[in-house]
C-alpha positions as a printed Julia matrix, in Angstrom:
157×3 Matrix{Float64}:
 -35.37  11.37   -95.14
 -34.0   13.85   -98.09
 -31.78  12.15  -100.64
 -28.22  12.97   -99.45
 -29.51  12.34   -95.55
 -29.53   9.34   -93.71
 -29.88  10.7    -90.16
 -32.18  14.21   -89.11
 -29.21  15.93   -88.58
 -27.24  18.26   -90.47
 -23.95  16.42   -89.87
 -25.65  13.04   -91.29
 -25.95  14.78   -95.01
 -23.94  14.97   -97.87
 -23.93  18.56   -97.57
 -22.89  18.4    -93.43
 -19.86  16.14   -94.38
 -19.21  18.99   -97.02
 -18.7   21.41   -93.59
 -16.24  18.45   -92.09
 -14.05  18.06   -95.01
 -13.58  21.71   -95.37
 -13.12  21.92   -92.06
 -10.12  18.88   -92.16
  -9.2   21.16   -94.99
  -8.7   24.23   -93.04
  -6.98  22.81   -90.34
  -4.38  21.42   -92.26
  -3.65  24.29   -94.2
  -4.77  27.6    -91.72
  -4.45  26.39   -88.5
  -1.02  27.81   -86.85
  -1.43  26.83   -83.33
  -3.45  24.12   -81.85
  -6.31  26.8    -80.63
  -9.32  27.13   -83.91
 -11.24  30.55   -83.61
 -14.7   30.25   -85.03
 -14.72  33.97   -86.24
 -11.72  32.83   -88.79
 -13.38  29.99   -89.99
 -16.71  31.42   -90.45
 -15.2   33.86   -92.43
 -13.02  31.32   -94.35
 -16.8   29.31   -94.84
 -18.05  32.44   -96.58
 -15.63  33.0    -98.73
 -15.89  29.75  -100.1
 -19.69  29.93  -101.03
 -21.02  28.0    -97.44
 -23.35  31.26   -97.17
 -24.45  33.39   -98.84
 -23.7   37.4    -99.71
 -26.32  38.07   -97.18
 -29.12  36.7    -95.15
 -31.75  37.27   -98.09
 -29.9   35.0    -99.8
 -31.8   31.56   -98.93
 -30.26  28.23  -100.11
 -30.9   24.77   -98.85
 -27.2   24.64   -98.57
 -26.88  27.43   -96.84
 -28.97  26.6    -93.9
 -27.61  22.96   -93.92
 -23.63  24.86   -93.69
 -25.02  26.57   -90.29
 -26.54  23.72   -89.05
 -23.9   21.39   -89.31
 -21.19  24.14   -88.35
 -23.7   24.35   -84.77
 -23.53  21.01   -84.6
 -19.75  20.63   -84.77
 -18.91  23.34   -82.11
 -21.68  21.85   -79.63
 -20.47  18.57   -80.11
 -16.74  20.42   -78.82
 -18.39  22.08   -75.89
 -19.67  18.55   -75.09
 -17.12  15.9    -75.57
 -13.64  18.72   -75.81
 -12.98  17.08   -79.86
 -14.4   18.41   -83.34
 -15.64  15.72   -84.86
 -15.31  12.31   -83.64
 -12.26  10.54   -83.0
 -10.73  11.53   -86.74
  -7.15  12.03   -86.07
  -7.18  15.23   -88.67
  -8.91  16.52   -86.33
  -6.94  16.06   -82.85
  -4.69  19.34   -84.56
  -7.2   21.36   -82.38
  -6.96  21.14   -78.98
  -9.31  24.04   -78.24
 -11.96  26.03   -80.52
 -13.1   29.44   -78.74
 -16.13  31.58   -80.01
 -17.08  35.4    -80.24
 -20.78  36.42   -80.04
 -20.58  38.07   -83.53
 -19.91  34.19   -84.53
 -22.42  33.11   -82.25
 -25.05  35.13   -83.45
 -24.24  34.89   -87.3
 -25.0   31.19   -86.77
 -28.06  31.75   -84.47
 -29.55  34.2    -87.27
 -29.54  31.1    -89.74
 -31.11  28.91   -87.5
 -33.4   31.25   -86.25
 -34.31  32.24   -89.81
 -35.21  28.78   -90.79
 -37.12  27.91   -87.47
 -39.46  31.14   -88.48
 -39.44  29.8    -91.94
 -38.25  33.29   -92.99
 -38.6   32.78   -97.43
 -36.75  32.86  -100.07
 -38.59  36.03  -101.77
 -42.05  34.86  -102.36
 -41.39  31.13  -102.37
 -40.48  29.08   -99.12
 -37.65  28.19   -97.43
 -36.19  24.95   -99.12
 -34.76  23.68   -95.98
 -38.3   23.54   -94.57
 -39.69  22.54   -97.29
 -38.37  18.98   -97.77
 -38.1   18.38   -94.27
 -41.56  19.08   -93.44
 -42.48  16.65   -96.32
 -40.26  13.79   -93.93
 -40.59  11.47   -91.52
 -38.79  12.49   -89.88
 -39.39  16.23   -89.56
 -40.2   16.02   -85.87
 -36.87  14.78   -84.51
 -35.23  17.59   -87.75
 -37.37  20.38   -86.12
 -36.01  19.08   -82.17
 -32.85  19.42   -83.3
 -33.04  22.88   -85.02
 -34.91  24.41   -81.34
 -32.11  22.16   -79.67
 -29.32  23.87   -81.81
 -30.56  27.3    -81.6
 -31.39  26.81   -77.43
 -27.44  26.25   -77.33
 -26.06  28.74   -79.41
 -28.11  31.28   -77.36
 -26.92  29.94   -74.12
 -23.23  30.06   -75.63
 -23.7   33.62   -76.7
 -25.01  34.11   -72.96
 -21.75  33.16   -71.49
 -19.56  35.15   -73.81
 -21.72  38.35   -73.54
């Protein structure tokens, strides 16, 4: 495990709870209906520093940010609620997705899968986790993650 983990997942990090509370946070301040639209709070994600300028800009936190944020709207599509039972959260009743979403999250997890670098030195990301025990069930969940998003951006195409 990587200090600030205690699960394989992004969502059982430090930097995955990071994506939750500013996610709480947007909800309570942004969130007009009851419907979220994952285009708006991608965007509101970048401008608060959750990725970077561009995709050449590699950061360990980046890559966790997209992992977690696939994790979040997967674990919508499969149980209809954001994140657990947290009642912040109930706000949303329904989250919808655009491909250009879609695929902005699928290009992060697809970068880190093919352990695209950071310049001339590796990816971070893989770096620690390949160093863990747990890197097998870390690397199942990244093929898992990006399987999902592509079937998502499937049925919105």
């Amino acid at each position: 495990m990587n200090m600030g983990a205690w699960g394989y997942k992004a969502l059982e990090s430090d930097e995955g709870l990071d994506v939750v509370d500013f996610l709480k946070d947007y909800l309570q301040n942004h969130l007009d209906s009851n419907h979220l639209k994952l285009s708006e709070f991608v965007a509101a994600m970048k401008d608060k520093g959750f990725f970077g300028e561009t995709f050449e800009d590699v950061d360990f936190f980046y890559d966790t940010s997209a992992m977690a944020l696939a994790e979040l709207y997967l674990k919508y599509l499969d149980t209809g609620k954001i994140y657990e039972a947290d009642i912040e959260f109930e706000k949303a009743h329904s989250v919808t997705a655009d491909e250009k979403s879609l695929r902005f999250i699928l290009r992060y997890l697809t970068d880190i899968r093919d352990e695209v670098q950071d310049g001339d030195q590796p990816r971070e990301i893989i770096e620690l986790w390949s160093e863990s025990s747990s890197w097998a069930e870390w690397k199942a969940n990244l093929e898992s993650l990006i399987h999902r998003v592509e079937k998502e951006i499937a049925s919105v195409s």
